[in-house]
C-alpha positions in Angstrom: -23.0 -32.7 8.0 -22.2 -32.0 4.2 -23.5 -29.1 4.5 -21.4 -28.0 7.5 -18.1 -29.1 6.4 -19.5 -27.2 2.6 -20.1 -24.2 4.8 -16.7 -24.2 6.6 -15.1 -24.8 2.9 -16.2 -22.1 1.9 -15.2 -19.7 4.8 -11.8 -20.3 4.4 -11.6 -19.8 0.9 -13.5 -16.5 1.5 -10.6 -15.9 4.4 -7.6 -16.9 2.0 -9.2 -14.5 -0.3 -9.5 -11.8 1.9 -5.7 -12.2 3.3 -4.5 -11.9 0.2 -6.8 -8.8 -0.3 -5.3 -6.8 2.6 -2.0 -7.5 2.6 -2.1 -5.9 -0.8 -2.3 -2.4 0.5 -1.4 -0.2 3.4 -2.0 -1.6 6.9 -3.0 0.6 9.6 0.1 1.2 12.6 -2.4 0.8 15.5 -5.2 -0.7 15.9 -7.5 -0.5 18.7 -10.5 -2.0 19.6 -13.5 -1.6 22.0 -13.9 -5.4 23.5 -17.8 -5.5 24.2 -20.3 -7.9 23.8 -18.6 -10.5 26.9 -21.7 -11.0 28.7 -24.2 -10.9 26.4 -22.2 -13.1 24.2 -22.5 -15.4 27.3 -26.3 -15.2 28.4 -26.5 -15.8 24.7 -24.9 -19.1 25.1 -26.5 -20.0 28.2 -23.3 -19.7 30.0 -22.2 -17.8 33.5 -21.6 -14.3 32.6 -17.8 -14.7 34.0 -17.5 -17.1 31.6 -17.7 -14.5 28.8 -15.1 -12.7 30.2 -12.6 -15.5 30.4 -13.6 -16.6 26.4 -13.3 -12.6 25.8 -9.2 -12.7 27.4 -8.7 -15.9 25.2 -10.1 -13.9 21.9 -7.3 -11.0 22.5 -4.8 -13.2 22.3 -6.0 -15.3 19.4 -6.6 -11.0 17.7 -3.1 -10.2 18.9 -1.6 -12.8 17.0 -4.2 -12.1 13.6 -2.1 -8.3 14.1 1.3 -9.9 14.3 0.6 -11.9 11.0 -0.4 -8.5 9.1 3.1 -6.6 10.8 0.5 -4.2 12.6 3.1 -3.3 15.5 0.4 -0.9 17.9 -2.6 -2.3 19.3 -5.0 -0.9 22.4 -7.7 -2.6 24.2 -10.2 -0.9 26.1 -10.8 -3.7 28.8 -12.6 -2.1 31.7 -13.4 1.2 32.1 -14.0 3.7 35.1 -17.9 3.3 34.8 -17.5 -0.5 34.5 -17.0 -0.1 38.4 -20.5 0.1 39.2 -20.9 -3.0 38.2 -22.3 -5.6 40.1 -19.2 -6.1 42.9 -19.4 -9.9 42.6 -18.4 -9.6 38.6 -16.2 -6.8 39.2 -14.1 -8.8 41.5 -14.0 -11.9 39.1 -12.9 -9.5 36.1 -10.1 -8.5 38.7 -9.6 -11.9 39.1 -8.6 -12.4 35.6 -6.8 -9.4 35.2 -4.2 -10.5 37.9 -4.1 -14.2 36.3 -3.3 -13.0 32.8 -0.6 -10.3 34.0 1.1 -13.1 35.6 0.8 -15.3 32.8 2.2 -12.2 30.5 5.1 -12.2 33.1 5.6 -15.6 32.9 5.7 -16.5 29.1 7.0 -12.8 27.9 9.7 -14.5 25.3 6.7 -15.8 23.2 5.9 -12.7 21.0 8.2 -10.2 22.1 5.1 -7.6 22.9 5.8 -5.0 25.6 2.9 -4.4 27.3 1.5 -1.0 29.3 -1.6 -0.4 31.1 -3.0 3.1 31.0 -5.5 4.3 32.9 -6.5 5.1 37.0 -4.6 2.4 38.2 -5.0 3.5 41.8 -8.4 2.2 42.3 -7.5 -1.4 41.2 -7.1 -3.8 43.9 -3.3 -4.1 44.9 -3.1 -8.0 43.6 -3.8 -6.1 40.2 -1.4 -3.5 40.0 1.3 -6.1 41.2 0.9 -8.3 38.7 0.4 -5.5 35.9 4.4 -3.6 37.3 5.3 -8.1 37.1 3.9 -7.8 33.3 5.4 -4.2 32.2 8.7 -5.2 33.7 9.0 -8.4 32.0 8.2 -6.7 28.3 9.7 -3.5 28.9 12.9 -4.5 26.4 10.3 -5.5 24.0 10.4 -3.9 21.2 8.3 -5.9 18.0 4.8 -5.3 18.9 3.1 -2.8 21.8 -0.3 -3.5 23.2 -1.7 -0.8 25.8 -4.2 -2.3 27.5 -6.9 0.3 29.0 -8.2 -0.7 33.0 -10.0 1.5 34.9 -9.9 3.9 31.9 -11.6 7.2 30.9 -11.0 9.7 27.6 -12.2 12.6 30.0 -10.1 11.4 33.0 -7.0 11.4 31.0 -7.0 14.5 29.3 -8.2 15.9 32.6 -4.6 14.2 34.3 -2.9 15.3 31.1 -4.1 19.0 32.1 -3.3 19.1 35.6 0.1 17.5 34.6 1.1 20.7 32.6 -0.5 23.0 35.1 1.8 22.1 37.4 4.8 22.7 35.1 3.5 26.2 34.2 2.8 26.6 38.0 6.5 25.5 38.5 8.1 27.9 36.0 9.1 25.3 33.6 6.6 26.3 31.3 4.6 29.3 30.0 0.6 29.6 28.8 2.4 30.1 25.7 3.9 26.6 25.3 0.8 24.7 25.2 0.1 23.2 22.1 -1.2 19.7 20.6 1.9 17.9 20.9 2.7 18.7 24.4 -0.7 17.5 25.0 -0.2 14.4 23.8 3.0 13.9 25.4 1.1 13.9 28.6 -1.5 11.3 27.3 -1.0 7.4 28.3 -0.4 6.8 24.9 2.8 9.0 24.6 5.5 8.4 22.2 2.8 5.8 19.9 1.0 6.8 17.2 -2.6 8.0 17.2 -4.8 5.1 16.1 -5.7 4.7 12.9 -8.6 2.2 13.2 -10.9 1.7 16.3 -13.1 -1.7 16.0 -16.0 -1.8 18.0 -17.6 -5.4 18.4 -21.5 -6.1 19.6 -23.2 -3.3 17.5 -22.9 -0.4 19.6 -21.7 2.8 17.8 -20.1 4.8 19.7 -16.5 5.5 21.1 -17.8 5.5 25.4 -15.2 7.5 26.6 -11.9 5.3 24.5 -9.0 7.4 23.5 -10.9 10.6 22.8 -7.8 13.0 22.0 -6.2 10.3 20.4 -9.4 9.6 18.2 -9.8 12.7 16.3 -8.7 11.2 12.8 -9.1 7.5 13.3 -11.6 5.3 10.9 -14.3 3.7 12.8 -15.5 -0.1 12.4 -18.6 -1.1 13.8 -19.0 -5.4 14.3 -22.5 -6.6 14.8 -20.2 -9.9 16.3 -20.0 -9.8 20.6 -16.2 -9.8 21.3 -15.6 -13.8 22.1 -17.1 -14.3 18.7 -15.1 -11.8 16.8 -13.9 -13.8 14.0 -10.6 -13.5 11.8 -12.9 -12.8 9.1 -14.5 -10.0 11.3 -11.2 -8.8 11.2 -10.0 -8.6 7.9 -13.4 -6.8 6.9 -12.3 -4.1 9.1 -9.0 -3.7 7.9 -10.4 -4.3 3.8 -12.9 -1.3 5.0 -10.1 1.3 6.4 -7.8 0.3 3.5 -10.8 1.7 0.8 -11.3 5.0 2.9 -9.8 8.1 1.8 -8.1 9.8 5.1 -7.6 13.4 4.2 -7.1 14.4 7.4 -9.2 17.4 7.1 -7.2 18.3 3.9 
């Protein structure tokens, strides 16, 4: 027990510490972050996998709010993804579940933090209970101006680039645009994530290293942080070592 309460002492002395150390220097504009690590953190635990996922919706909010405190006004989630559909259909439907319980909530309770939320990817293949109470959400927030979260469902890097494509091809096809005019920018102003800034941090929680498809155009210049912690165990510690790391990294920019 005195060891414990020594232990925990100690942590948020080491956590003062490390606010102070961040907030001393340049914070990124957008975050995002990769949430994995939900059912293993569970079997870990010896809990129902679902039950990861439901301690995994109660982290982001706990992270959104470590964000607000450091002024870091763009954040993006990458929730579920288009290969996270061949997932067993009895988990896939319970994650669907959630997402339509949360939404409402959003809907509900949209004065709290003045965050105006969007959902970018394939929405047409997510049940129609989903995409009603995602329109519910992104209507409620849309005058919301403090923070933005872009939460990625039924998302793919190479799927939107590829919609981003045909979107322009159809322009040129049209007459309203020629080969010509096809540069960077008007790429990215057919992303999802038009009009925000290009993250400047991606956090990755569970280990893995790699990006799996998240915000590839968008990508090209952001720092990587990889967390050995599963996402419902991601700590505020966790996340102040990420940002300490980006703030001592030199971004050039290819310069």
């Amino acid at each position: 027990m005195i060891l414990d309460r020594l232990y925990r002492l100690a942590a948020r002395y080491y956590e003062r510490r490390l606010l102070d150390e961040v907030r001393k220097n340049k914070m990124p504009k957008h975050v995002a972050i990769i949430l994995d690590g939900n059912r293993r953190f569970a079997r870990e635990a010896g809990l129902e996998e679902w039950r990861g996922h439901v301690l995994g919706a109660e982290k982001l909010e706990e992270v959104l709010g470590w964000c607000q405190e450091l002024g870091i006004k763009y954040g993006t989630v990458y929730a579920f993804s288009t290969e996270n559909f061949n997932r067993p259909s009895k988990e896939v439907e319970a994650l669907m579940d959630l997402f339509a319980e949360r939404f409402e909530k959003i809907a509900t309770d949209v004065h709290k933090n003045k965050v105006r939320i969007r959902v970018i990817g394939d929405l047409s293949r997510l049940p129609e209970r989903v995409v009603a109470a995602i329109k519910k959400a992104e209507e409620a927030t849309r005058d919301h101006d403090a923070y933005f979260l872009n939460v990625a469902i039924g998302y793919g890097g190479r799927a939107e680039i590829v919609s981003a494509v045909r979107r322009i091809c159809e322009r040129v096809k049209g007459g309203e645009l020629k080969p010509e005019d096809i540069d960077e920018p008007l790429i990215g102003s057919h992303l999802y994530t038009a009009g925000e800034p290009d993250p400047d941090l991606i956090i990755r929680t569970s280990g893995e290293e790699r990006l799996s498809g998240f915000l590839l155009w968008q990508s090209a210049y952001s720092e990587l942080y990889f967390c050995e912690a599963n996402w419902p165990e991601f700590t505020r510690i966790d996340f102040l070592r990420a940002i300490r790391t980006y703030q001592g990294r030199e971004r050039r920019f290819g310069g």
